[in-house]
N, C-alpha and C positions, 0 to 999 in steps of 0.2 A: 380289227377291220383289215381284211385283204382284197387281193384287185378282182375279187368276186362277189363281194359285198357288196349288197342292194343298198344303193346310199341317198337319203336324199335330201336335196339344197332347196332351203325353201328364202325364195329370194335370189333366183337364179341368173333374173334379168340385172341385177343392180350391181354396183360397185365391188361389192365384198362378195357377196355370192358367184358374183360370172371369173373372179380372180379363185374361189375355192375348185369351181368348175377345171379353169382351164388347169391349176395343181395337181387334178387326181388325175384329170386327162391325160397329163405329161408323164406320172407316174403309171400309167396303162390301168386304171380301173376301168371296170369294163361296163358296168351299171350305173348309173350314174342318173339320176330323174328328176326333175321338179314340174312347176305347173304355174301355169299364168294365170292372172287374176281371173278372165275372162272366163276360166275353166274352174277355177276352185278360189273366192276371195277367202283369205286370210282372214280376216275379220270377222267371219260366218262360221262359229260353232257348229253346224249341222253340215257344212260343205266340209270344213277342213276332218269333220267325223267322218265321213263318207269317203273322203279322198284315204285317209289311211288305212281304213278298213281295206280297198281296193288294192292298194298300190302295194301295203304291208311292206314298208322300207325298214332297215335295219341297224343303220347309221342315220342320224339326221344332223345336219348343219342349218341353223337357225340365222340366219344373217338377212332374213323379210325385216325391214322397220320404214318409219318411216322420217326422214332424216331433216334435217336444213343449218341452215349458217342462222345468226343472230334474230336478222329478221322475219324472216322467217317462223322461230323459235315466237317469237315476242307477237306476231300478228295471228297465229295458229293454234295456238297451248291447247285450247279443246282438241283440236285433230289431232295433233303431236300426244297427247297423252294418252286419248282415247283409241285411237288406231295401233297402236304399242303393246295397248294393254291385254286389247283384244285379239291381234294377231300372237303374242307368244304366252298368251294361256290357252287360246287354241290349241296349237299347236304341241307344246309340253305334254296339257294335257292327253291330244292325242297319240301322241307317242307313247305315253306310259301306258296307257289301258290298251295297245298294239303292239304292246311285247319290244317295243326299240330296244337295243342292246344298249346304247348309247347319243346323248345328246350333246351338242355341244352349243351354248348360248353364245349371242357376240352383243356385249353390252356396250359402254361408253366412258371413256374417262369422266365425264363430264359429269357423274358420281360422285365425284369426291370436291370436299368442301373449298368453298369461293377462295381460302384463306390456307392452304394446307403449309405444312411441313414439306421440303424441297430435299430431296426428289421424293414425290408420292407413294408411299407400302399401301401396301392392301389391306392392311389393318387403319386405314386414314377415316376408312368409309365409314360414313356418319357422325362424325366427330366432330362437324360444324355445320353451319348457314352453307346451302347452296347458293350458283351463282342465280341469280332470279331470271337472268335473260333465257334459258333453256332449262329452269325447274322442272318445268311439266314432262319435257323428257327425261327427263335424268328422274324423277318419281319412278315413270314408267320401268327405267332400265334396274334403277333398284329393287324394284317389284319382280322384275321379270327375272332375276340374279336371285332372289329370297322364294321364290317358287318354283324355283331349280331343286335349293338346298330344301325346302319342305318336304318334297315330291323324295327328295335322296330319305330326311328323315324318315318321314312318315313309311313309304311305299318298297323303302331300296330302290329307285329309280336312280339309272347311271347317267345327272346331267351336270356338266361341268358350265361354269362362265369366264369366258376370255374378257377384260376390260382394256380395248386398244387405245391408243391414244390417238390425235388428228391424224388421218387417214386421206391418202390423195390418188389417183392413177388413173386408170382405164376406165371406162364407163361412170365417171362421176358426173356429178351436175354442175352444168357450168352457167348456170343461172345465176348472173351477178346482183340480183335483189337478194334472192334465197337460198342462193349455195352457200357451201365450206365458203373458208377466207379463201385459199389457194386455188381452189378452180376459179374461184369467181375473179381473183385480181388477172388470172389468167386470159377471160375473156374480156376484161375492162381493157388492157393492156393492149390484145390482138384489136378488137373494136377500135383501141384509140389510134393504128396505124393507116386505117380511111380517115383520120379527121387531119386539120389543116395546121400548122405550125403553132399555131395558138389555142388548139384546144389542151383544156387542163380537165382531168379526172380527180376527181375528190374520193377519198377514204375515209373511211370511218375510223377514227379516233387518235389517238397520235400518232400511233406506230409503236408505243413504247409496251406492249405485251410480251412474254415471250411463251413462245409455242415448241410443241414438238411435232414431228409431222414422220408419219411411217407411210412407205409405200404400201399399197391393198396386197401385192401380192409377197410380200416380207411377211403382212397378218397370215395370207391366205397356207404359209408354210408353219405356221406360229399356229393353225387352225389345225390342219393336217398333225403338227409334232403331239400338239394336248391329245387330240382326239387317239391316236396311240399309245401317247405316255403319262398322261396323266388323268387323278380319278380323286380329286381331292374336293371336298365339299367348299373350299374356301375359292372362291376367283382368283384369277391371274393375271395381271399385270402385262401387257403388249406394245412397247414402246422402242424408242431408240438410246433410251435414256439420256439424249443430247437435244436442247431448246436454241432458237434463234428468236430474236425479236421480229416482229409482222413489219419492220423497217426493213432491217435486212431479207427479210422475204420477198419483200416489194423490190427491192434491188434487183435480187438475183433474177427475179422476174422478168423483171424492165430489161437487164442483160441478155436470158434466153429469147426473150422475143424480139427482140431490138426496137422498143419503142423508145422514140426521140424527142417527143417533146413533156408537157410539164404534167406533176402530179401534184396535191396536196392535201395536209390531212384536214379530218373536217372535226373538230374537236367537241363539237358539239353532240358528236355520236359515242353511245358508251363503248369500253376498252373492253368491257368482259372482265372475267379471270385474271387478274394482275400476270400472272405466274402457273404452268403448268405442266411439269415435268417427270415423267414415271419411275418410281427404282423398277426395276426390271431382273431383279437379282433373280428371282424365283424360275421364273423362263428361261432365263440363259442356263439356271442348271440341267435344264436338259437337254440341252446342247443345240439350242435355235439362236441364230444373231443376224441381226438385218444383215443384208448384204446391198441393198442400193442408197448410196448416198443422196442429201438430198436434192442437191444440184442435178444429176445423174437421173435422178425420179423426175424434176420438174419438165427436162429438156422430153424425154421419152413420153413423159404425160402431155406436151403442147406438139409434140409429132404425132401423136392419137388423134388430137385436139384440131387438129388440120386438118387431118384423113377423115374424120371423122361427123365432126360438128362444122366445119364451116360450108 
């Protein structure tokens, strides 16, 4: 792929997509296209057939899904599964019978078993019980990871799968029912600075998880490096290989915004995933390494967050 390669991001408007967007921008690629629902849904076999035919791109970055935090996950499983499944078999498929040179899938840690081996290989996958709060996803992202490698089988189709880990920045959802944890305690937090010295926000579960969190555009370079360098039928691993507890998260939180009065947890809501943390060995050998910490990521993501959503 060079800066004259017809490239195109499907999922352009959302988190992970508008972060691959503004990477090849910054790199001067010159082509560069996607398409809003309104124009071509994702989910529509016969539209997204039609759109390739036309468009006939020749990189595709797949980063269309359809996403949520806990609740999300747990009130939607039909949509969450079925919108997944149907937008990147669309898609795949259409790329392969449109001559793509190369694909590039962006799945989910959220793959690998409720119970794993600390830090996470890529050889983890399937090796136990998923977490049940966002199965229905993570079926989907498996599926969509296994329809990579068949399409490589069967067809010699060039599609690889990134598997990032919690992912936070620019254009995320900060929908405190149905977002990520991090956007959402985000907006809990700014929300709680109109309330009055005695308002308390409640959290979902103790705080005692520990999570990893990569900034979108650390993936969106980690998207760019594979899509160049690597061609390997096995998925890859996208992390920072370093976890914090959703305690300490809510901290550093409460410190970037300067919220001052009380929070607490509500334990009656499930924790999720005990533990989940990437080895990341594979990617780093080809020479990618985060570069935003995550303090660093949170402050820049709630100065978006201002400009942006309030």
């Amino acid at each position: 792929m060079d800066n004259n390669s017809r490239v195109f991001i499907a999922g352009s408007q959302g988190m992970v997509g508008s972060a691959i967007k503004r990477n090849l921008e910054a790199k001067n690629y010159n082509d560069i296209f996607w398409v809003r629902r309104k124009n071509c849904d994702l989910r529509n076999r016969l539209e997204v057939d039609a759109y390739f035919k036309q468009a006939q791109p020749e990189y595709v970055f797949l980063a269309a899904a359809k996403v949520g935090g806990i609740l999300g996950n747990k009130n939607h499983p039909a949509e969450f599964i079925y919108d997944n499944l149907m937008i990147q078999s669309n898609v795949i498929d259409a790329a392969y019978k449109n001559g793509v040179k190369k694909l590039v899938f962006l799945g989910s840690s959220c793959i690998y078993p409720k119970f794993p081996n600390i830090p996470i290989t890529e050889d983890q996958l399937m090796t136990g019980q998923l977490e049940s709060s966002n199965s229905a996803y993570a079926i989907a992202k498996i599926a969509g990871m296994r329809m990579c490698q068949a399409y490589r089988d069967q067809y010699g189709f060039n599609a690889i799968s990134l598997m990032p880990t919690n992912l936070y920045g620019p254009n995320d959802s900060f929908d405190v029912n149905n977002g990520h944890v991090l956007p959402s305690l985000i907006a809990k937090f700014h929300d709680g600075l109109s309330h009055s010295e005695h308002w308390v926000i409640k959290l979902w579960g103790d705080g005692s998880p520990k999570r990893e969190f990569l900034h979108v555009d650390d993936l969106a370079e980690a998207c760019y490096r594979c899509m160049q360098d690597y061609d390997d039928a096995e998925h890859i691993n996208v992390g920072t290989g370093e976890d914090v507890t959703i305690k300490e998260l809510a901290e550093t939180i409460v410190d970037v915004v300067g919220y001052k009065n009380y929070y607490e947890w509500d334990t009656d809501k499930p924790n999720g995933t005990p533990r989940k943390v990437l080895n990341v060995d594979k990617i780093k050998s080809l020479g990618w390494e985060p570069k935003i910490g995550l303090r660093e990521g949170i402050e820049s993501t709630y100065k978006w967050y201002l400009e942006n959503k309030v």
